[in-house]
C-alpha positions as CSV (number, residue, x, y, z in Angstrom):
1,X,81.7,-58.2,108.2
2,X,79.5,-58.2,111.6
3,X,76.7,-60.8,111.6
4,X,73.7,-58.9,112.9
5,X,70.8,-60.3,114.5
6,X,67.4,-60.4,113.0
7,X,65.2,-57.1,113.7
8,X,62.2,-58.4,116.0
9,X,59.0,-57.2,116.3
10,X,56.7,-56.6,119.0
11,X,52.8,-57.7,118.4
12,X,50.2,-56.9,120.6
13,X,46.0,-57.2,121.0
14,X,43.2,-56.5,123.6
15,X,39.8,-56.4,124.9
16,X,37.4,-56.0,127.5
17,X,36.0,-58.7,129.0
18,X,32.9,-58.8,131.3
19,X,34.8,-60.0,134.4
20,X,36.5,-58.8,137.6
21,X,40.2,-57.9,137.5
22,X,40.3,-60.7,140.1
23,X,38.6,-63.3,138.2
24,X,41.0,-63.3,135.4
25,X,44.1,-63.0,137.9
26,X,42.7,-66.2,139.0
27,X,42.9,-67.7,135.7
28,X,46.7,-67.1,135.3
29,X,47.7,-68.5,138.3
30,X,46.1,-71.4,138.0
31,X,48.0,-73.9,135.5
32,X,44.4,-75.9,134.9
33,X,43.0,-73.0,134.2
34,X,45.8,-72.5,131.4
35,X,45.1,-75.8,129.6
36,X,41.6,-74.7,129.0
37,X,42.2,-70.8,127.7
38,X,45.5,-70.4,126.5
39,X,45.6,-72.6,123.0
40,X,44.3,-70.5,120.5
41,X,41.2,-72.2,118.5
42,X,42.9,-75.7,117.0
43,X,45.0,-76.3,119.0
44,X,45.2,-77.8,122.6
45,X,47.2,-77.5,126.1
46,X,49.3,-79.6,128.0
47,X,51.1,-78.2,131.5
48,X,53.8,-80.2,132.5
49,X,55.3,-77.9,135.5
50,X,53.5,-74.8,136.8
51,X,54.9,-72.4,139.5
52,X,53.1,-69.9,140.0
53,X,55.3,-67.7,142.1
54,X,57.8,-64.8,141.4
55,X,60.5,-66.3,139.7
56,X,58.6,-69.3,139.0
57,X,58.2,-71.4,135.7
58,X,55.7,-73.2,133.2
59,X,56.4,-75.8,130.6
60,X,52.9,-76.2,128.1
61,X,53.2,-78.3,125.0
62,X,50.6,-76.8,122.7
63,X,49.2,-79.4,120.2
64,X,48.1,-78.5,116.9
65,X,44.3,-80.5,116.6
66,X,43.3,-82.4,113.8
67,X,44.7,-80.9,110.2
68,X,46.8,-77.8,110.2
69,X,48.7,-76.0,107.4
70,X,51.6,-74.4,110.4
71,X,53.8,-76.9,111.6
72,X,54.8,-76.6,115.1
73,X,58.3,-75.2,116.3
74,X,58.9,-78.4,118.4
75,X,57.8,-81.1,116.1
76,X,54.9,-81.3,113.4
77,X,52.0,-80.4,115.3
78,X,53.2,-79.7,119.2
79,X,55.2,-76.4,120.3
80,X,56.7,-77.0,123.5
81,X,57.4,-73.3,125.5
82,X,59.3,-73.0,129.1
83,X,58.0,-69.5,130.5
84,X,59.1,-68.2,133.6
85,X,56.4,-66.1,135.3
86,X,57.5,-63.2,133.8
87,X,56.3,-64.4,130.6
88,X,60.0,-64.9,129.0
89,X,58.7,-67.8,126.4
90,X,61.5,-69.8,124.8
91,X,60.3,-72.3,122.7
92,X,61.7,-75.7,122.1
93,X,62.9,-75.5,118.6
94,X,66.0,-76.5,116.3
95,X,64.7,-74.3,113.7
96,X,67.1,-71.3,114.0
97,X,63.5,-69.2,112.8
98,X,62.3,-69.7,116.5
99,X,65.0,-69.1,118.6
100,X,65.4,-66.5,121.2
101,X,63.2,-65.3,124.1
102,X,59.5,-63.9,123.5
103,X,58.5,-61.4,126.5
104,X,54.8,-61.4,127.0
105,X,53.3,-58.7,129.1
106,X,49.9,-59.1,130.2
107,X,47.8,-55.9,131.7
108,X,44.5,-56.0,133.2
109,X,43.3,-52.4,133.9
110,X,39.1,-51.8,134.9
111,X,37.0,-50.7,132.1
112,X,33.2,-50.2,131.5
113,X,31.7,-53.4,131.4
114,X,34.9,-55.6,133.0
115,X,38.5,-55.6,132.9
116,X,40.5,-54.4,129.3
117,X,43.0,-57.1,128.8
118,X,45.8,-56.3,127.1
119,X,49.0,-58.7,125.6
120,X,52.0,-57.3,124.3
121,X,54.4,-59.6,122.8
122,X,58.3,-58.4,122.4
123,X,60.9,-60.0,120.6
124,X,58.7,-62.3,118.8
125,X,61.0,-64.5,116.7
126,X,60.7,-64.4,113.0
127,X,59.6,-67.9,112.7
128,X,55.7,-66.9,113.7
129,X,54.3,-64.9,111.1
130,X,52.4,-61.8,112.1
131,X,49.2,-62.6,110.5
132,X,48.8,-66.3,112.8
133,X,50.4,-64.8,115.7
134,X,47.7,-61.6,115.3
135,X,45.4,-64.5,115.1
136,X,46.1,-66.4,118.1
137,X,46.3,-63.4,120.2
138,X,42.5,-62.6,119.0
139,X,41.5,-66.7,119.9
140,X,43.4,-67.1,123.6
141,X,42.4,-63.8,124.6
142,X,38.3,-65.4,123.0
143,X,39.3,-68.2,125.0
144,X,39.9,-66.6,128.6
145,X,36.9,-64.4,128.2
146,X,34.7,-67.3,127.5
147,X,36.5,-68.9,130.5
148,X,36.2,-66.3,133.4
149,X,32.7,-64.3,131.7
């Protein structure tokens, strides 16, 4: 009998926010800038390497704040993710529920009123339920419009 791997989906959220394609460009490639929008609402940011270049790499260890009912993937409260720039997250995780590579694709396309920003998560491992990960999408993407608007 074949052992097949787990079917993984692919969720994905946007919206327009009331800046300049340029602007928010300018909040990805600055690892700063990453600590302060990325974490979704409860948790914080840490970057540990940022290279912002083709081929480049990240490491953020996202802290859960305060109480929580998720535990993190790395330990109780933190999730520690490596991401090359292309947004290939792999997180840190013994927990078999987390493993694999998470593609992230981020668009920024001119609307009325700003920029439509636009996430689309591949391959997201089984681990991160649909309903937190929807969730966290909606905050960071909050986060970055309150950041560059």
């Amino acid at each position: 009998m074949n052992k097949t791997s787990p079917v993984r989906r692919t969720d994905s959220a946007s919206r327009v926010i009331a800046a300049s394609p340029h602007a928010i460009y300018a909040a990805f490639v600055d690892g700063r800038a990453w600590e302060r929008w990325l974490p979704p609402v409860g948790m914080t940011g840490c970057i540990d390497t940022f290279e912002a270049r083709p081929g480049g790499r990240y490491k953020m260890a996202l802290t859960y704040s305060g109480e929580h009912v998720n535990r993190g993937k790395t330990s109780d409260d933190t999730d520690v993710v490596d991401v090359r720039v292309v947004h290939a997250v792999s997180f840190d995780s013994s927990d078999p529920a987390f493993e694999g590579e998470m593609r992230m694709t981020w668009s920024l396309l001119p609307a009325v009123g700003g920029t439509e920003v636009s996430i689309i998560c591949e391959n997201v491992p089984e681990g991160i339920s649909k309903d937190d990960h929807d969730k966290g999408l909606r905050s960071t993407l909050e986060n970055l419009a309150k950041f560059v608007e």
